[in-house]
SEKEKE-231131 format. One line per 3 residues: their letters; for each residue x, y, z negated of C-alpha. Coordinates in steps of 0.05 Angstrom, whole numbers, plus 5000, padded with zeros to 4 digits. Layout:
BEGIN
a> X/Y/Z ~ ...
//
This chain:
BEGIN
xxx> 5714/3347/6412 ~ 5689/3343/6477 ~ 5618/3362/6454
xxx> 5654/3425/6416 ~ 5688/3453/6482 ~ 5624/3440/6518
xxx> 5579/3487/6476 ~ 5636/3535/6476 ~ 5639/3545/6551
xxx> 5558/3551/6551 ~ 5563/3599/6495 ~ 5614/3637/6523
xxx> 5578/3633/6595 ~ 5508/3667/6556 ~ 5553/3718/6526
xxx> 5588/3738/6601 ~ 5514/3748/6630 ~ 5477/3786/6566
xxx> 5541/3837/6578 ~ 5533/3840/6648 ~ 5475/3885/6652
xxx> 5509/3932/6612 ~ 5579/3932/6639 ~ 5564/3915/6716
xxx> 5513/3956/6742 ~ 5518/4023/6757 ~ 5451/4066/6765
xxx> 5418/4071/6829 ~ 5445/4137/6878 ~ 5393/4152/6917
xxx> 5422/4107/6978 ~ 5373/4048/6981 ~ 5363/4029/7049
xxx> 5295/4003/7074 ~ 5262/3956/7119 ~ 5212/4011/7133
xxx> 5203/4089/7131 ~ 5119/4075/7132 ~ 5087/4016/7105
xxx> 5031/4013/7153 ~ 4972/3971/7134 ~ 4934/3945/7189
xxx> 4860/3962/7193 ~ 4816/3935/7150 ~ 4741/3934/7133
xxx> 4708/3977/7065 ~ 4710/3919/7017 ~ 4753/3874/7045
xxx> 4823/3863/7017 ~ 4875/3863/7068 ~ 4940/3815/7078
xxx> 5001/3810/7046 ~ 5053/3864/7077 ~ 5124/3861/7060
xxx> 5179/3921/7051 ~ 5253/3897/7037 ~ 5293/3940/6996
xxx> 5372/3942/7010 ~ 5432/3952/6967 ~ 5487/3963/7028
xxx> 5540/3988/6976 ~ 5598/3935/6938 ~ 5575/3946/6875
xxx> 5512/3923/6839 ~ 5456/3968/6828 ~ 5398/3980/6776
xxx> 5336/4017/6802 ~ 5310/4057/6749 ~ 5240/4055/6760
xxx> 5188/4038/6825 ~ 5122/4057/6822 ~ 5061/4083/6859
xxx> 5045/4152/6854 ~ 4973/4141/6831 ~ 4993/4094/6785
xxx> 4939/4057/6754 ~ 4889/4085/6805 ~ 4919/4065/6857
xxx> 4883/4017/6910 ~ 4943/3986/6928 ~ 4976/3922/6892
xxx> 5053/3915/6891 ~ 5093/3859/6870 ~ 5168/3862/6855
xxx> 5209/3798/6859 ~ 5154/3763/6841 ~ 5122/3808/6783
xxx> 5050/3843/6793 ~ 5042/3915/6776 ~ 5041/3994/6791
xxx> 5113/4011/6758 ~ 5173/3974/6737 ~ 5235/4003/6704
xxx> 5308/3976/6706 ~ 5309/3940/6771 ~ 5377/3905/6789
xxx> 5399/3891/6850 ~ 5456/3863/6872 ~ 5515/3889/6918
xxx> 5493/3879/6987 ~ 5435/3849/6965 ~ 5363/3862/6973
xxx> 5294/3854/6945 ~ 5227/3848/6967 ~ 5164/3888/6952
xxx> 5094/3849/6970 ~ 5042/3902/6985 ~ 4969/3895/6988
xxx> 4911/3935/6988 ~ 4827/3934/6973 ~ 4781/4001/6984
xxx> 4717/4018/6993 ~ 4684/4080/7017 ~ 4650/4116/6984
xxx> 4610/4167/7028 ~ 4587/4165/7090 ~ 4652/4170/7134
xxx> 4659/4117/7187 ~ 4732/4123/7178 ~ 4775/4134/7121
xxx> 4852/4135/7118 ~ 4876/4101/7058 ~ 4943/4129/7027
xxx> 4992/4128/6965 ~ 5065/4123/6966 ~ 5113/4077/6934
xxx> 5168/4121/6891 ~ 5231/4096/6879 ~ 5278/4130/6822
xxx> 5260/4205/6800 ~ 5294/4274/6802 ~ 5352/4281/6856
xxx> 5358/4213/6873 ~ 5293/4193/6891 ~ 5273/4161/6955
xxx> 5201/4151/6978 ~ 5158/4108/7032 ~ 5087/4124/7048
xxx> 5038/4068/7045 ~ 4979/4076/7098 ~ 4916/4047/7116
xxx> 4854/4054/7154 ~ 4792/4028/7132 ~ 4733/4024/7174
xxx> 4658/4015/7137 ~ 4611/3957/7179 ~ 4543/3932/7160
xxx> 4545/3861/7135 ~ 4500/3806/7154 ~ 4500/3749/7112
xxx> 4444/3711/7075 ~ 4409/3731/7020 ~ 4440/3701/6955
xxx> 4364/3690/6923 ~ 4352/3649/6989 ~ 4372/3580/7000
xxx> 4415/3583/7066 ~ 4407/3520/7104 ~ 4457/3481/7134
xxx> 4454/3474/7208 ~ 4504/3420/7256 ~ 4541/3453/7313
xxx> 4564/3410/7365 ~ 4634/3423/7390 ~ 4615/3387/7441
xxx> 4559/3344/7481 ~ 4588/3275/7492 ~ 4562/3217/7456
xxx> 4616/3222/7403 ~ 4615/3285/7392 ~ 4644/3321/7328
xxx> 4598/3370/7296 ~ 4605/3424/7246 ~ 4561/3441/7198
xxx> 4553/3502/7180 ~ 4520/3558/7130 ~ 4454/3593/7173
xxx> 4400/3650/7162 ~ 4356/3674/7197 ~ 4359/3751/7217
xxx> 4310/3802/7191 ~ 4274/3853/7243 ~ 4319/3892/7218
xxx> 4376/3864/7245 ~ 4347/3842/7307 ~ 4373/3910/7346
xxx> 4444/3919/7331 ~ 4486/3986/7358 ~ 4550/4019/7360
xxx> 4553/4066/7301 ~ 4586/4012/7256 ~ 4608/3946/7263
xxx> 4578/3887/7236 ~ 4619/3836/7197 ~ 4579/3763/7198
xxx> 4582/3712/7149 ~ 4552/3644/7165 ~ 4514/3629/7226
xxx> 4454/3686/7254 ~ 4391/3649/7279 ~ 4348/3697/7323
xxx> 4270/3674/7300 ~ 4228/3633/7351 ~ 4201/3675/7397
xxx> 4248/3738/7377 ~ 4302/3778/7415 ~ 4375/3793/7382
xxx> 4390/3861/7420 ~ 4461/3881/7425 ~ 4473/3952/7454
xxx> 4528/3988/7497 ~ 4591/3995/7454 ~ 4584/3954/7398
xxx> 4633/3913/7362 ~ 4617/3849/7316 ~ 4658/3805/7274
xxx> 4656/3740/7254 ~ 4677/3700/7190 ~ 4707/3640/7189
xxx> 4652/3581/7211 ~ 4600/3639/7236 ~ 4572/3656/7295
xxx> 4502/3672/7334 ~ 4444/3618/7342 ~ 4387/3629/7390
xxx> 4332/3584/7376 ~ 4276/3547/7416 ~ 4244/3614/7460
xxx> 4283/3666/7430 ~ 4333/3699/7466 ~ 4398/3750/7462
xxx> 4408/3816/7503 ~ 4481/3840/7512 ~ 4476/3909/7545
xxx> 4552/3931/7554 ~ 4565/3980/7607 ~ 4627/3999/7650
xxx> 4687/4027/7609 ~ 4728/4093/7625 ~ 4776/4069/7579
xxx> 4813/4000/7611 ~ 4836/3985/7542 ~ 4786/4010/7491
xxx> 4729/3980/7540 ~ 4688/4030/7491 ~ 4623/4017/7521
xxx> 4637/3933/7527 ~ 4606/3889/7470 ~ 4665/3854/7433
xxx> 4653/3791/7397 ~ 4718/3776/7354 ~ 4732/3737/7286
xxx> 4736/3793/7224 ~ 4817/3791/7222 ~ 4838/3855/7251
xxx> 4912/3843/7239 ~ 4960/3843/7306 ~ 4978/3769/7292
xxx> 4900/3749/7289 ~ 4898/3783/7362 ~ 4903/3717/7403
xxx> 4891/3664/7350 ~ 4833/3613/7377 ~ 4783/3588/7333
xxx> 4770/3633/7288 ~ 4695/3638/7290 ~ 4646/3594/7314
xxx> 4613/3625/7369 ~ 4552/3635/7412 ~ 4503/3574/7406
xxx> 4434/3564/7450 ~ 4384/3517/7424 ~ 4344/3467/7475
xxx> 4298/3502/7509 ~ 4320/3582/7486 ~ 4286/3637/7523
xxx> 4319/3669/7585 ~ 4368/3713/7557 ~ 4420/3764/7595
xxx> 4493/3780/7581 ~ 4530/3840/7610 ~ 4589/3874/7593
xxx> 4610/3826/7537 ~ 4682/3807/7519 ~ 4682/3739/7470
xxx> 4741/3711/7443 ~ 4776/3667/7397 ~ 4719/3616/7380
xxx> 4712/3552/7380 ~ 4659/3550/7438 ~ 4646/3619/7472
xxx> 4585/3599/7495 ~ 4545/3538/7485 ~ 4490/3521/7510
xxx> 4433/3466/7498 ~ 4384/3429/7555 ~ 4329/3457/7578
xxx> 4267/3422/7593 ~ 4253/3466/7663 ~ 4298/3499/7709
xxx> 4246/3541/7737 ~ 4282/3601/7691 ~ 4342/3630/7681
xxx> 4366/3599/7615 ~ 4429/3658/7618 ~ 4452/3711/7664
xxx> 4520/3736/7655 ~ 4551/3795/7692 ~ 4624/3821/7683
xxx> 4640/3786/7621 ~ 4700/3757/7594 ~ 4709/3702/7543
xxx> 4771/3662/7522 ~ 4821/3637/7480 ~ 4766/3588/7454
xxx> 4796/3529/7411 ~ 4747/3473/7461 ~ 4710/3508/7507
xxx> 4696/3577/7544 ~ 4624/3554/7573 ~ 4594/3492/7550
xxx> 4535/3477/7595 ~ 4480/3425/7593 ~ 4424/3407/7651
xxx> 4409/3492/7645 ~ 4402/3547/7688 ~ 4466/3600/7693
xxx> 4473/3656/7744 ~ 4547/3685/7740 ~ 4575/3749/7781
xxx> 4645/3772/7748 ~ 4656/3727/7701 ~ 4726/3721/7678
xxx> 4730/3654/7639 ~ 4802/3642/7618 ~ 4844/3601/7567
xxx> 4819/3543/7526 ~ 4837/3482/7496 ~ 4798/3440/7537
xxx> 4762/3457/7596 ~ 4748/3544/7614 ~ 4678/3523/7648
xxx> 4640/3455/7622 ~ 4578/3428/7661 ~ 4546/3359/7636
xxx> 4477/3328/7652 ~ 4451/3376/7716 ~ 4417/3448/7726
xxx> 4433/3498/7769 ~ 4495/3548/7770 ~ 4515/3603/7816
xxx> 4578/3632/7805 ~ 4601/3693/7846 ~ 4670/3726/7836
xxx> 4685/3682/7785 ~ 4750/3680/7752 ~ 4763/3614/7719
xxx> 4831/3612/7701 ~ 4860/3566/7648 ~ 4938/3570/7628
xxx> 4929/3549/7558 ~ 4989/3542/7507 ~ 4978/3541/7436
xxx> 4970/3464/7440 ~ 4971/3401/7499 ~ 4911/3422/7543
xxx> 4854/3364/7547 ~ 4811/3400/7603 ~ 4804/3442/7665
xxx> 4789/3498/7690 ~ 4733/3477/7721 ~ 4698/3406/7701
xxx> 4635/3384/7722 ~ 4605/3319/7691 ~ 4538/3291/7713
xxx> 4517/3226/7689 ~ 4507/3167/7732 ~ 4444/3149/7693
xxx> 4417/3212/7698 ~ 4360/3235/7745 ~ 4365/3316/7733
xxx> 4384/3362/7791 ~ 4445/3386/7793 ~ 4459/3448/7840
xxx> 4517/3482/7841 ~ 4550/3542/7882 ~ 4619/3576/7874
xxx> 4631/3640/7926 ~ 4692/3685/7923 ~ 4718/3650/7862
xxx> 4782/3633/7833 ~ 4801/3563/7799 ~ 4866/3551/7782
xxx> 4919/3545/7717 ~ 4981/3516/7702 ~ 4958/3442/7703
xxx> 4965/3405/7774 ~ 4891/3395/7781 ~ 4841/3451/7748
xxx> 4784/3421/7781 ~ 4750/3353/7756 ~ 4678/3329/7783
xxx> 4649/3268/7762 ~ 4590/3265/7819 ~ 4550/3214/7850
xxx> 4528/3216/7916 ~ 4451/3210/7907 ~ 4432/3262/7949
xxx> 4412/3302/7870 ~ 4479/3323/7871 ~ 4483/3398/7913
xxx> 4542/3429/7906 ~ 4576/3479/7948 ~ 4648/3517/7945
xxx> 4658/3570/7998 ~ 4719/3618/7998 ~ 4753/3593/7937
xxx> 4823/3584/7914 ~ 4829/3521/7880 ~ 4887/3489/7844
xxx> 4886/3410/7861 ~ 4940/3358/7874 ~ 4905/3319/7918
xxx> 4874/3356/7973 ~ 4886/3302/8024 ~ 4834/3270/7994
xxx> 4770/3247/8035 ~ 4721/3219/7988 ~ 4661/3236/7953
xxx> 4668/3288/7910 ~ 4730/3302/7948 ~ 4713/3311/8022
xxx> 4745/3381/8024 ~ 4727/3374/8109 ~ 4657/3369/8096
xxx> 4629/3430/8103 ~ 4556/3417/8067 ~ 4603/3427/8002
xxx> 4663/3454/8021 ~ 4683/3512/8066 ~ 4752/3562/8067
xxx> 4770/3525/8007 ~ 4854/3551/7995 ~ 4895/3503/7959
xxx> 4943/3522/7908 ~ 4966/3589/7924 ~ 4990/3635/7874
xxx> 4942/3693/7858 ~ 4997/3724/7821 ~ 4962/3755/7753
xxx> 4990/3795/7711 ~ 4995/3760/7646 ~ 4946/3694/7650
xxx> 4979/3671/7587 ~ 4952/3735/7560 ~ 4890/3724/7589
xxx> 4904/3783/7636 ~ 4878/3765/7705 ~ 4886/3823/7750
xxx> 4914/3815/7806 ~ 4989/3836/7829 ~ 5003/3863/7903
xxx> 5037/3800/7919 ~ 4971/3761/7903 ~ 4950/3708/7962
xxx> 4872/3724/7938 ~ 4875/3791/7972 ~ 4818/3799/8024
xxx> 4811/3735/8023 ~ 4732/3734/8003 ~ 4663/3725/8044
xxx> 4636/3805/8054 ~ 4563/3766/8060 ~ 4551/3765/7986
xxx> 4579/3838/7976 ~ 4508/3871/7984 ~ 4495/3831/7914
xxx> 4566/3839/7876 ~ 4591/3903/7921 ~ 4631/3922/7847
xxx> 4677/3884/7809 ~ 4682/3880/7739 ~ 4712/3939/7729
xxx> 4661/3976/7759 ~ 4710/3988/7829 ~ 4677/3982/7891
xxx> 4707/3927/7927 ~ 4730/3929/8003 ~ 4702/3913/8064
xxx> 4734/3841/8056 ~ 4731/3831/7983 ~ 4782/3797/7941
xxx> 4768/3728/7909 ~ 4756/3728/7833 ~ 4733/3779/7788
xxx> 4778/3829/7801 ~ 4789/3886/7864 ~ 4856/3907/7876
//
């Protein structure tokens, strides 16, 4: 008996829902509310298909609701992918949706141009009912074309190991490398380039990067300079403060909003032992793993890198990872990483002037500086170092770490420099901040007062202790910041003139 009543209530339960479709929903008025009036698709590159974008349909009345039909208006043609509730198509029919309910619609999108625009707006529209009742939303997207660099698929592509770092233990990735044609060797602003794998520039070749141009990186990708070759970054001053139009731009290939700030999503800039002397100007790098790293060299008598009123952060370890090179710096804004901004192991020589090396990481726990400088005890090479007019600080207690000897190989010289540093009482070796063979109108833990350092936006506010604070001896050789405005009679410490 107990079986009988229990097959009853289940039959009777089937029975209620099969009627409810046709007794309980009342066709759809026209009065569907929506999440959006324009489903705007970011940007994305010809050939690439973009992310998943979501519009929420609402039933606000108290009775259920069946949408008679949602479709696109190019139906099958269309470049765009819907998904209702979970089912792929172009049009469904006979939608229910509860009272005060709602629904969700997945968008997505792939096109390719097909003609020689740079730029092509991408549209169709997502119908919802017909005649008198129907309600509509636009669906829009721009889609750029770009010149992809990737290796050939007839052509083995050998693996290379990156090292995230130069300790003794240090993790390496390996990656997916080719080397780049002639062809390739000159890149410029009429399209972007999109970069899959890592980019080696030939022994004894030049990768030449022009004013304005903009290149993307994959996931794992990233330049490599080899043994004598070299790269030349020739970005100019900006009109524009926020297009920087005429800056290089080094990014990873996700041009979403919420890819904006996201660190390590390429691999970065990566210099051989013993590259060529190669310059940098006008470049803004960000959201690698290491911005810039760079291998020993076996003679200091060159400039391994010159970089001029450049920007790189959000890197996942390191902004600048240096080892027993050559790097001279004016204007360099160096800002949030995971580890330390600005990394110098084994010797060389470094001059810094204006520098802006700023860390106020906070994606993750910090494991760095600003500013660390290690030079092994067992090591014989030079190391000379000079910061003027700079700026190193963050939101840790100490931004500064040296690990020094005092050999007499060790040269190193602050003058006019705000540095963050708990402990400037102290009077040894590296420390000595009275002795004035390294050390001279050092300023402890002021506030410069930026902007938005966790937005790696380091101009300066009016309140800012950095103002006129800087040696006017080294303005004949940096008289402009990195804007391109001249800078005062008594300049301002760090990259920027207010």
């Amino acid at each position: 008996m107990r079986l009988f009543f229990s097959v009853l209530i289940a039959l009777v339960f089937v029975s209620v829902i099969s009627c409810r479709k046709e007794f309980n929903y009342a066709p759809s008025n026209g009065k569907l509310r929506f999440s959006k009036d324009t489903v705007f698709l970011d940007t994305i590159f010809t050939g690439i298909g973009s992310s998943t974008y979501t519009l929420k349909v609402y039933n606000d009345q108290n009775e259920d609701i069946e949408i008679p039909s949602i479709k696109l208006e190019n139906g099958n043609n269309s470049n765009y992918r819907i998904n209702v509730d979970g089912i792929a198509g172009t049009s469904f029919n006979n939608i229910p949706l509860g009272a005060n309910d709602s629904l969700f619609i997945f968008i997505e999108t792939t096109y390719s141009i097909q003609n020689s625009e740079k730029e092509f707006l991408h549209t169709d529209v997502l119908f919802f009912d017909e005649g008198a009742h129907q309600q509509k939303i636009p669906l829009v997207t721009l889609v750029k074309d770009a010149i992809f660099i990737f290796p050939e698929k007839d052509l083995e592509s050998p693996l290379k190991s990156i090292p995230l770092s130069f300790d003794e233990t240090a993790e390496e990735l390996l990656v997916t490398s080719f080397f780049l044609t002639d062809e390739h060797l000159n890149l410029n602003n009429d399209r972007p380039y999109i970069f899959y794998g890592y980019a080696m520039v030939p022994q004894g070749k030049k990768l030449r990067i022009e004013a304005g141009a903009r290149l993307y990186f994959h996931e794992n990708s990233g330049l490599y300079i080899t043994t004598n070759s070299s790269l030349e970054i020739l970005g100019e001053i900006s009109s524009d403060t926020l297009l920087l139009e005429n800056e290089v731009i080094l990014e990873g290939d996700r041009l979403e909003p919420d890819f904006k700030n996201i660190p390590g999503q390429w691999g970065g800039i990566y210099f051989e032992e013993n590259s060529g002397s190669s310059t940098i100007n006008h470049l803004t790098l960000k959201n690698a793993i290491n911005g810039i790293s760079i291998k020993k060299s076996d003679t200091l008598d060159k400039t391994t890198l010159s970089l001029t009123d450049s920007r790189i952060y959000n890197s996942t370890n390191y902004n600048i990872l240096a080892e027993n090179c050559s790097i001279n710096s004016e204007n360099l804004i160096s800002g949030n990483s995971g580890k330390s901004s600005v990394y110098i192991k084994e010797g060389g020589n470094y001059a810094f002037l204006h520098a802006t090396i700023a860390n106020y990481w906070s994606f993750s726990l910090r494991t760095g500086f600003a500013l660390e400088i290690n030079k092994n005890t067992q090591s014989t090479n030079l190391c000379s170092l000079s910061f003027k007019n700079s700026i190193i600080t963050g939101n840790g207690l100490d931004e500064i770490h040296l690990e020094l000897e005092d050999t007499g190989l060790n040269q190193f010289f602050f003058e006019n420099c705000l540095i963050q540093f708990s402990k400037e009482d102290l009077n040894e070796f590296p420390y000595d901040f009275t002795n004035e063979d390294h050390y001279r109108n050092i300023f402890f833990n002021k506030d410069p007062f930026f902007k938005g350092p966790l937005s790696n936006n380091f101009n300066l506010g009016i309140e800012s202790f950095v103002i006129d604070k800087g040696t006017p001896e080294i303005l004949e050789q940096v008289p402009l910041d990195i804007m391109g405005n001249k800078r005062g009679e008594i300049p301002d410490l760090g990259a920027f003139e207010l």
